[in-house]
Legacy VTK file of the C-alpha trace (Angstrom):
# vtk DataFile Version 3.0
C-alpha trace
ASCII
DATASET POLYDATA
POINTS 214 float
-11.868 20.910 -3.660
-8.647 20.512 -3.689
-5.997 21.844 -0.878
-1.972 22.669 -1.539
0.810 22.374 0.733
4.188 21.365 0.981
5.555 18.498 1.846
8.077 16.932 3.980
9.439 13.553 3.691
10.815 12.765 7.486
12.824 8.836 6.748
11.268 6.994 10.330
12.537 4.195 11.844
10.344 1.956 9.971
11.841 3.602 6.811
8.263 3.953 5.380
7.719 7.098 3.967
6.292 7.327 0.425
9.375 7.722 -1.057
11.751 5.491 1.617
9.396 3.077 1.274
8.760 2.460 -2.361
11.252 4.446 -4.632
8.843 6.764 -6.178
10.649 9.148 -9.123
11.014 12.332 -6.752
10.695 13.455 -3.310
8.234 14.752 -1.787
10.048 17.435 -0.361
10.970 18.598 -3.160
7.446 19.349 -4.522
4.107 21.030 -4.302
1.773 17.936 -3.549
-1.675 17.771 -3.954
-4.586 16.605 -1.767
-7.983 15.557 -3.314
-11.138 15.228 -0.649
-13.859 13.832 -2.157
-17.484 12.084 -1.604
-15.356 8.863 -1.428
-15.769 6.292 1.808
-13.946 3.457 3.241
-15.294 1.586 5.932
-17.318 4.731 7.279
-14.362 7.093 6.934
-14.057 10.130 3.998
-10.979 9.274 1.895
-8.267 12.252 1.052
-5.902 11.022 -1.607
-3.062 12.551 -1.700
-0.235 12.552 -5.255
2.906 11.978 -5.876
4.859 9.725 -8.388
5.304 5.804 -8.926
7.766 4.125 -11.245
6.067 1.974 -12.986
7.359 -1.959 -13.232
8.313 -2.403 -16.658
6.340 -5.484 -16.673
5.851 -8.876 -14.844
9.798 -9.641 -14.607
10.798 -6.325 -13.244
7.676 -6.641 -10.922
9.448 -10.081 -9.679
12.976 -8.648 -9.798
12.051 -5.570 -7.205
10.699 -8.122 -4.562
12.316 -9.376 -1.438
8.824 -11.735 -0.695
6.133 -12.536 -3.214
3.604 -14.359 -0.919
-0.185 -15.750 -1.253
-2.349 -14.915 1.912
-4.922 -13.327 3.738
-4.565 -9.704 5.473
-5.711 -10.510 8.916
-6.889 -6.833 9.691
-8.972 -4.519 8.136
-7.557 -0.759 7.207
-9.604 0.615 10.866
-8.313 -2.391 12.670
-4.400 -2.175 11.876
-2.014 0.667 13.316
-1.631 3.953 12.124
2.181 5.058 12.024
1.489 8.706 11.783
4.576 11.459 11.390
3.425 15.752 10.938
5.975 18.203 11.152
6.179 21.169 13.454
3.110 22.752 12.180
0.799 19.749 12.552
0.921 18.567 9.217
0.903 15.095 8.064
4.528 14.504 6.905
3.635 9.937 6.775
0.820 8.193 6.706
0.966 4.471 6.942
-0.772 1.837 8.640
0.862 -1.534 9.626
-1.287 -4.489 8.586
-1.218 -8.136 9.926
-0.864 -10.716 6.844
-1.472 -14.517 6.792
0.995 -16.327 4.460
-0.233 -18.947 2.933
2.645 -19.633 0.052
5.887 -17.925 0.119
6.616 -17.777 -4.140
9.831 -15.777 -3.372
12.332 -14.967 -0.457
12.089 -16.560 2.922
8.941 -15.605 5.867
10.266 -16.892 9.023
6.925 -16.479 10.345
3.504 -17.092 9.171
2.636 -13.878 9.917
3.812 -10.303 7.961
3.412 -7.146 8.686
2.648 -5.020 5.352
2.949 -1.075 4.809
-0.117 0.359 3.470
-0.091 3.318 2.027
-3.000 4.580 3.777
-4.008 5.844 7.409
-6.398 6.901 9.749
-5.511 10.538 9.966
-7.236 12.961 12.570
-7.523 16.230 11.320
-5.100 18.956 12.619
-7.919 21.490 13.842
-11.374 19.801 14.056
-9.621 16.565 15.244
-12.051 14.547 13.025
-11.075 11.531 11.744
-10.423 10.875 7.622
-8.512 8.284 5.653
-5.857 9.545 4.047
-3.998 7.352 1.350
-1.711 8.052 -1.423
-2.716 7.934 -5.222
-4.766 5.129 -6.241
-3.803 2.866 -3.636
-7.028 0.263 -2.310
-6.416 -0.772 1.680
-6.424 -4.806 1.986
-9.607 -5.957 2.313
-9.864 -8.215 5.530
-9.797 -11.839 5.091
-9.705 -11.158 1.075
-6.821 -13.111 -0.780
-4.004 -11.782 -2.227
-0.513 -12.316 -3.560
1.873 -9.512 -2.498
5.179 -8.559 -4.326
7.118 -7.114 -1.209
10.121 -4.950 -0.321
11.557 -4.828 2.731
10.906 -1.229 4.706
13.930 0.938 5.347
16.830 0.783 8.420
15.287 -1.679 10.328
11.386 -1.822 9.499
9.833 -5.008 10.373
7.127 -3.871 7.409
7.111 -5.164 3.780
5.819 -2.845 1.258
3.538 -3.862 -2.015
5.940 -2.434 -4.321
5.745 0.661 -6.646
2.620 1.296 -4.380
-0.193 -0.543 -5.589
1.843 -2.092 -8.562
2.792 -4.816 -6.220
-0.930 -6.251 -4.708
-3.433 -8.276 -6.397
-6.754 -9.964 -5.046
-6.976 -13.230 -6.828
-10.483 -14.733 -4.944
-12.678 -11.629 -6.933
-13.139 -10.055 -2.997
-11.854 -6.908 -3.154
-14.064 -4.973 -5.860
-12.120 -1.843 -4.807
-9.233 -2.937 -6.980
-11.212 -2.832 -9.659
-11.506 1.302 -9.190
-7.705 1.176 -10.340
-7.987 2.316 -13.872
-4.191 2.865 -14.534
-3.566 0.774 -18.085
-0.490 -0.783 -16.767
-1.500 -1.478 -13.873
-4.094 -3.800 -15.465
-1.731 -5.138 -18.102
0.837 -6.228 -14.796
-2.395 -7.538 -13.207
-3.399 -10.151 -16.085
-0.179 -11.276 -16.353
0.570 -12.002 -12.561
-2.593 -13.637 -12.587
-1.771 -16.043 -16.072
1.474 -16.973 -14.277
0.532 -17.833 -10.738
-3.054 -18.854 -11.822
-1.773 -22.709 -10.541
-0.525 -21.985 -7.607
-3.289 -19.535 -6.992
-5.747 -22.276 -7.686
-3.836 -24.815 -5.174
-4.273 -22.268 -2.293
-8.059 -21.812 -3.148
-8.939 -24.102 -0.201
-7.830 -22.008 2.515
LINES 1 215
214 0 1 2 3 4 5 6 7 8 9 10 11 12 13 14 15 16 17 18 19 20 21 22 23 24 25 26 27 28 29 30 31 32 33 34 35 36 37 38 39 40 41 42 43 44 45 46 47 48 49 50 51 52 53 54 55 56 57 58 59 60 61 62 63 64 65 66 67 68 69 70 71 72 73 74 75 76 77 78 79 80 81 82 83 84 85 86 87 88 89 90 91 92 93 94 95 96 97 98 99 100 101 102 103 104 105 106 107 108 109 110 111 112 113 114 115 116 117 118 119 120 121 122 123 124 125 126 127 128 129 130 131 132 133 134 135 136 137 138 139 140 141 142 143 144 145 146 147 148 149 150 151 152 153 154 155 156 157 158 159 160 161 162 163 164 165 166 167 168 169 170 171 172 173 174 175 176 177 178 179 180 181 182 183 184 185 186 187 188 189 190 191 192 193 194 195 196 197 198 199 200 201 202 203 204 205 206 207 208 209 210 211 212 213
């Protein structure tokens, strides 16, 4: 089944909004989006996907170019364990759903982490239902929540005026699980997607391979 409504993009202080966040072709606002509920779980909750656009990375270079951080780590929280940053508008509706999402650096590849700890955007939140109160997951397109202690590199952009969260760009486009953990991923089906994939993993595969131990 799928529901219609419109949406508003509201730009938070943690600049994190679908399109704030990660430059997607249009705003929301200015569209009809679409909500998908389906059989789909995630840790125990129902998943609602909701659509919109992405620009896609032109390939490995432009992936690398859009970054502030590319980092190697561990996500130190699962998607029920990190914070939702929830926004609706005046009738109730979800206007942002984000979570924020401890990280574990292990290798900084790009940009400077003056901690060893970052706190990453997901596109995806623990959303309680505006008249049955029920909790759901709601996350946007095809995006997979970190998997907890899985490994990753992350290609990052800072969040908007002042957000202490980085952002996997272009959506999922920027996060890859490189220790075979995160089977989820695999669900992506999008053809570039997969093509940025193998080549992020060709080119780091060293690196990758020096981090393997911890």
């Amino acid at each position: 089944m799928r529901i219609y409504f419109t949406t508003i993009v509201v730009i938070a202080i943690f600049g994190a909004g679908v399109v704030t966040a990660n430059n997607t072709t249009k705003s929301l606002a200015q569209s009809t989006e679409k909500v998908s509920a389906s059989t789909e779980m995630i840790e125990g909750l129902t998943v609602t996907r909701t659509e919109g656009s992405i620009i896609v990375p032109k390939d490995i270079e432009d992936l690398i170019a859009k970054s502030d951080i590319i980092a190697i780590g561990k996500p130190t929280q699962s998607i029920t364990e990190s914070t939702p940053l929830i926004q609706r508008d005046l009738e109730g509706y979800v206007t942002q759903a984000i979570s924020q999402t401890k990280f574990k650096v292990q290798r900084v590849l790009k940009g400077a982490s003056y901690s060893d700890t970052l706190l990453i955007g997901q596109q995806a939140a623990i959303v309680a239902d505006r008249i049955t109160g029920k909790s759901f997951l709601q996350v946007f397109e095809d995006y997979q929540p970190l998997v907890k202690n899985a490994k990753y590199i992350l290609f990052l952009k800072k969040g908007l005026n002042g957000s202490p969260l980085y952002f996997p760009v272009e959506v999922y486009y920027g996060k890859f699980n490189v220790d075979g953990t995160d089977q989820a991923e695999n669900k992506i089906e999008n053809s570039d997607f997969k093509l940025i994939q193998k080549d992020v993993i060709e080119r780091f595969k060293k690196i990758i391979d020096e981090t393997s131990a911890s």
